[in-house]
N, CA, C and O of each residue as an XYZ file, in Angstrom:
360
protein
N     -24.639     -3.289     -9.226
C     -23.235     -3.493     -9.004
C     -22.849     -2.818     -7.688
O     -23.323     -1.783     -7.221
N     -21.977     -3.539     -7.223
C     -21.026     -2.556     -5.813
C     -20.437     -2.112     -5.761
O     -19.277     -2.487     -5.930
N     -20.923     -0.555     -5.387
C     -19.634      0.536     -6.027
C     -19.689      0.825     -4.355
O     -20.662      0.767     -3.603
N     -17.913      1.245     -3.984
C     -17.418      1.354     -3.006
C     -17.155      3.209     -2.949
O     -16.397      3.700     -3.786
N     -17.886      4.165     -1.846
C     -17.618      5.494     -1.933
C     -15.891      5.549     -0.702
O     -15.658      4.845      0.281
N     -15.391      6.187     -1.060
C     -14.288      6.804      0.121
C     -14.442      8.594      0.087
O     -14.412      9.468     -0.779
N     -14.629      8.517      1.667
C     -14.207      9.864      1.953
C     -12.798     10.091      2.738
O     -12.867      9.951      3.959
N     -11.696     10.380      2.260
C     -10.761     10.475      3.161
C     -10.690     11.459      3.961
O     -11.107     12.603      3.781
N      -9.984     10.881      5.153
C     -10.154     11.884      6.222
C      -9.334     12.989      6.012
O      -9.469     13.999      6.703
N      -8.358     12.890      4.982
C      -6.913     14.177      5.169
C      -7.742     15.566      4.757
O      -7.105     16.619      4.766
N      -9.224     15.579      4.379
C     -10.238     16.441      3.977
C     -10.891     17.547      5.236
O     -10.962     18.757      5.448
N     -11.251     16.386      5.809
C     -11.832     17.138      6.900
C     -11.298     15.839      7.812
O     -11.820     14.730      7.927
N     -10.369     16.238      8.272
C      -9.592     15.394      9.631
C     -10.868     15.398     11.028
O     -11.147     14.366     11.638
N     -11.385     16.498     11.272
C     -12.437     16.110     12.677
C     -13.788     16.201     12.379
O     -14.786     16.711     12.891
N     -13.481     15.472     11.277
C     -15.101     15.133     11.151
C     -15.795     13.982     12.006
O     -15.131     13.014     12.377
N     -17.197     14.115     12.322
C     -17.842     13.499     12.954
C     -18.988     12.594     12.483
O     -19.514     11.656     13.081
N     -19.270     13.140     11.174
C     -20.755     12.414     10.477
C     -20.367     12.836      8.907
O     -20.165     13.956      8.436
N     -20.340     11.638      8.329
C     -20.861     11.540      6.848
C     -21.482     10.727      6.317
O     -21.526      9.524      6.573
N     -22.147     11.447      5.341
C     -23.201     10.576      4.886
C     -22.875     10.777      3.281
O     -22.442     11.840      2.836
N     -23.148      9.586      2.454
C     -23.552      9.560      1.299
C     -24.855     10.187      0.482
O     -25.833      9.461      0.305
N     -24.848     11.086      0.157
C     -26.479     11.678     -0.582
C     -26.668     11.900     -2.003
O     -26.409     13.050     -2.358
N     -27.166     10.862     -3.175
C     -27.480     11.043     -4.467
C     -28.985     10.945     -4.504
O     -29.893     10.999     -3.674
N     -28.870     10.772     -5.857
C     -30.250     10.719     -6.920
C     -30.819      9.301     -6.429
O     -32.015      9.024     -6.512
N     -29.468      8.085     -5.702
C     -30.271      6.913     -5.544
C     -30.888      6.520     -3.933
O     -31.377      5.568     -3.325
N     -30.553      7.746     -3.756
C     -31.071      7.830     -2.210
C     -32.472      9.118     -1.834
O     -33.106      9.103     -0.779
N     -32.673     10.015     -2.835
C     -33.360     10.913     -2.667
C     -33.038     11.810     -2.084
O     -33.643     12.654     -1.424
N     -31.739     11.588     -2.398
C     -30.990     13.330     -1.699
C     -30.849     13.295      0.073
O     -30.379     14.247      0.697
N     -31.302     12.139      0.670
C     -31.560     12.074      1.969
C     -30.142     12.425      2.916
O     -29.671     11.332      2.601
N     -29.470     12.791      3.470
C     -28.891     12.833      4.259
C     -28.345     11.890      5.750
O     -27.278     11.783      6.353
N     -29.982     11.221      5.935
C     -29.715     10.800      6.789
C     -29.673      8.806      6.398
O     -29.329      7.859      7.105
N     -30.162      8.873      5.074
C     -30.516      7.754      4.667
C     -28.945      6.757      4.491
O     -28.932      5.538      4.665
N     -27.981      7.397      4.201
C     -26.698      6.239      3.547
C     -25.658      6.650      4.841
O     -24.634      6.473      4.181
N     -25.354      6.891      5.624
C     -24.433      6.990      6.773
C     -23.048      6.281      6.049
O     -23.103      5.372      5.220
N     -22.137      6.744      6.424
C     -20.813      6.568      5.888
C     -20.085      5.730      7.628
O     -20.510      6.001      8.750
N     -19.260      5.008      7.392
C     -18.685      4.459      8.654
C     -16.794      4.789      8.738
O     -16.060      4.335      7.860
N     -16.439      5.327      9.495
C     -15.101      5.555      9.861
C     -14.487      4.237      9.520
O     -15.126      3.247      9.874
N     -13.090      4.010      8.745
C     -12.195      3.030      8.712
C     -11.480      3.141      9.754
O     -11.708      4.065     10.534
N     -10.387      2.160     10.012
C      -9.149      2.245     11.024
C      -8.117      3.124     10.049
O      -7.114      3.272     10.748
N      -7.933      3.653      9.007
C      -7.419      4.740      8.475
C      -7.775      6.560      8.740
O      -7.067      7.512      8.411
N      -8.970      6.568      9.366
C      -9.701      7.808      9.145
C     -10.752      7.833      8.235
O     -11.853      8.343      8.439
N     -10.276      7.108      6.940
C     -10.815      7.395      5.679
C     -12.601      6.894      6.124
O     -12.893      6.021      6.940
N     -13.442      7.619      5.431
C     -14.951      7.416      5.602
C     -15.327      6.441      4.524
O     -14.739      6.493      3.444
N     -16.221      5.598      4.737
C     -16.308      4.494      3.470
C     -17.628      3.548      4.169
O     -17.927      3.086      5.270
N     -18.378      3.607      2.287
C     -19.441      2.840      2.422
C     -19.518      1.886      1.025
O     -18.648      2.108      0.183
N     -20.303      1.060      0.800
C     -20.183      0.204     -0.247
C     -21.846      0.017     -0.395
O     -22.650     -0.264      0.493
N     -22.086      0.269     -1.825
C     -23.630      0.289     -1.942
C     -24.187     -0.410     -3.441
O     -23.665     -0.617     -4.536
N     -25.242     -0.592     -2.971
C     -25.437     -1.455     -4.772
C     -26.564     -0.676     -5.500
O     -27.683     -0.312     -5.139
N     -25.685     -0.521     -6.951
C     -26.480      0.556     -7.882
C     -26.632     -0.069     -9.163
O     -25.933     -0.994     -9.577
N     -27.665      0.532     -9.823
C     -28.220     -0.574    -10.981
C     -27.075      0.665    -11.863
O     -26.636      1.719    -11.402
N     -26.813      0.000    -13.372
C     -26.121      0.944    -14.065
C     -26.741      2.216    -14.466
O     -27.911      2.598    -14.479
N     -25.691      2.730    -14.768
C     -25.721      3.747    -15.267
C     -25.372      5.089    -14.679
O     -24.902      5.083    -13.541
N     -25.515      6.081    -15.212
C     -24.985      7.693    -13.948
C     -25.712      7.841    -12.751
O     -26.881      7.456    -12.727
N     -25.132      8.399    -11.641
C     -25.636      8.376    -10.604
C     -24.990     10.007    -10.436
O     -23.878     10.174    -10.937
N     -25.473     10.888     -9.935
C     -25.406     11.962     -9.369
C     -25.236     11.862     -7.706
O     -26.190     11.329     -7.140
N     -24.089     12.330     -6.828
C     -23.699     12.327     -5.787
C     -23.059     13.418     -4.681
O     -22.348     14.224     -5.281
N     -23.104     13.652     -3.357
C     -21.875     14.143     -2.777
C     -21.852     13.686     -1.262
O     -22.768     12.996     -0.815
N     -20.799     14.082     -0.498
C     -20.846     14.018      0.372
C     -21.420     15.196      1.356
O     -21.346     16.408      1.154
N     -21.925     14.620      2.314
C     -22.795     15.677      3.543
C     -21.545     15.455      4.429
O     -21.237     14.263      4.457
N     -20.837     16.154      5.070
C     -19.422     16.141      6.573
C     -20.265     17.118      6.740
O     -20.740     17.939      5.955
N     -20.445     16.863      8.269
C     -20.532     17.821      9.771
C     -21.797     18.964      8.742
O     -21.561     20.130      8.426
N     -22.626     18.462      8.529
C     -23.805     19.812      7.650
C     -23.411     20.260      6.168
O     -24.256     20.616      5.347
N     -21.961     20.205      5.896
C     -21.716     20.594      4.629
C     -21.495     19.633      3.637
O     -21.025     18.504      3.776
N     -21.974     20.329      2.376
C     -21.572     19.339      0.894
C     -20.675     19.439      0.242
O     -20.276     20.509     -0.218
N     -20.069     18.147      0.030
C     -18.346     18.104     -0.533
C     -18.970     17.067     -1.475
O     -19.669     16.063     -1.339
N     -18.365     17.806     -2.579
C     -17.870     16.968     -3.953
C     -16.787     15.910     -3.950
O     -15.838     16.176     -3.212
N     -16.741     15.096     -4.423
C     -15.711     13.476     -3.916
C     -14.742     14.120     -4.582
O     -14.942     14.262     -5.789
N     -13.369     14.715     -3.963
C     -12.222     15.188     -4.809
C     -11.486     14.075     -5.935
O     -10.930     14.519     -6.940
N     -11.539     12.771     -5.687
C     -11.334     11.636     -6.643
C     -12.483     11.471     -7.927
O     -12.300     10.521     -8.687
N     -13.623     12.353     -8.172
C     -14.473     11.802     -9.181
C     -14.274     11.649    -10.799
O     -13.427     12.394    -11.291
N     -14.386     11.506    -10.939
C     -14.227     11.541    -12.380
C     -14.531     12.405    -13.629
O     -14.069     12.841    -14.683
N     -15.914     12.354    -12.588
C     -16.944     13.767    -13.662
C     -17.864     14.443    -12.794
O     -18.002     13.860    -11.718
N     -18.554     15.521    -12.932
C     -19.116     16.752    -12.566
C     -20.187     17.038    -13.478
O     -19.961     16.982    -14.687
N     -21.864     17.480    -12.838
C     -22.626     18.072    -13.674
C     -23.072     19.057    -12.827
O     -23.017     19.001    -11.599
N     -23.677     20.294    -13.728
C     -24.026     21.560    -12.627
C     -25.529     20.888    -12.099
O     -25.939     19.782    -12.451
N     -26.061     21.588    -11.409
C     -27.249     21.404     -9.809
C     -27.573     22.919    -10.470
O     -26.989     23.810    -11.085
N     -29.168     22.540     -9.814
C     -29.525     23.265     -9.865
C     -29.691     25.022     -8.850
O     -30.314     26.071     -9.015
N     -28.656     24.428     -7.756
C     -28.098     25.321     -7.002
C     -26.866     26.109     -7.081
O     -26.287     26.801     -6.244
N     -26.615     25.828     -8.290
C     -25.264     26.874     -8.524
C     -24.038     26.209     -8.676
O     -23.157     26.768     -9.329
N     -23.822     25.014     -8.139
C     -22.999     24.702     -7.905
C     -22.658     22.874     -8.979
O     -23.383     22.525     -9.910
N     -21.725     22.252     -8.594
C     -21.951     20.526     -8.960
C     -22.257     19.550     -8.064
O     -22.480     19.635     -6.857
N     -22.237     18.394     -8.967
C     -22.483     17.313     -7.846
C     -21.609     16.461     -9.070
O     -21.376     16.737    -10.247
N     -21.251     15.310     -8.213
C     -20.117     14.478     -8.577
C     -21.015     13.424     -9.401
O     -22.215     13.316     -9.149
N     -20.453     12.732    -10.292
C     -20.698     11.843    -11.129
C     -20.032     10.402    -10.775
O     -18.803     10.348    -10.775
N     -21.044      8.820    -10.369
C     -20.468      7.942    -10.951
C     -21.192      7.199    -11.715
O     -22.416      7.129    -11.597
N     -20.293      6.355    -12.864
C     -20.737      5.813    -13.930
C     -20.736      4.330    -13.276
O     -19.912      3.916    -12.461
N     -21.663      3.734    -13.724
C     -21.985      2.443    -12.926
C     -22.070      1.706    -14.456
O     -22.917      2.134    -15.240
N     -21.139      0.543    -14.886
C     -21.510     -0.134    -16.437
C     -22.429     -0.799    -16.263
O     -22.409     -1.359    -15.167
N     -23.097     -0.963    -16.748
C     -24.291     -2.392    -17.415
C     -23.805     -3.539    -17.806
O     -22.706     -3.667    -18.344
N     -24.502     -4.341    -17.588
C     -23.469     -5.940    -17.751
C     -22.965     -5.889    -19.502
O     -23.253     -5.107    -20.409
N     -22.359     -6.740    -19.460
C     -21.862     -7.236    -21.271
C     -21.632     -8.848    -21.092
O     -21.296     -9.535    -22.056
């Protein structure tokens, strides 16, 4: 399915690089690149088979949790990573 990420810019207004980094990318950083809208807002659209996906955003070196998510599980670094639920057909 095509699930659409937004990073808005009112977050980090001078940001320069984001990237998308989950479980369906291998944590890569450099692998899902995020593209600037004519809003600011950062946004990519990606296709994920169902089910949970573990996520965050990488801005300018740092990791941000999607302030819109829904759900949260702890990492094994102390901290979370954002949750999306992707349905399975019916």
């Amino acid at each position: 399915m095509r699930v659409e990420f937004v990073f808005r810019s009112h977050y980090q207004p001078d940001a320069r690089s984001v990237s998308l980094v989950g479980d369906f990318n291998g944590w890569d950083v450099t692998a899902t690149p995020m593209e600037p809208g004519l809003d600011g807002s950062w946004r990519i659209t990606v296709d994920l088979p169902p089910g949970e996906h573990q996520y965050k955003f990488h801005v300018d070196g740092t990791w941000w949790n999607d302030p819109h998510d829904h759900k949260r599980v702890p990492n094994p670094w102390g901290s979370e990573n954002s949750v999306v639920v992707v349905p399975g057909d019916t």
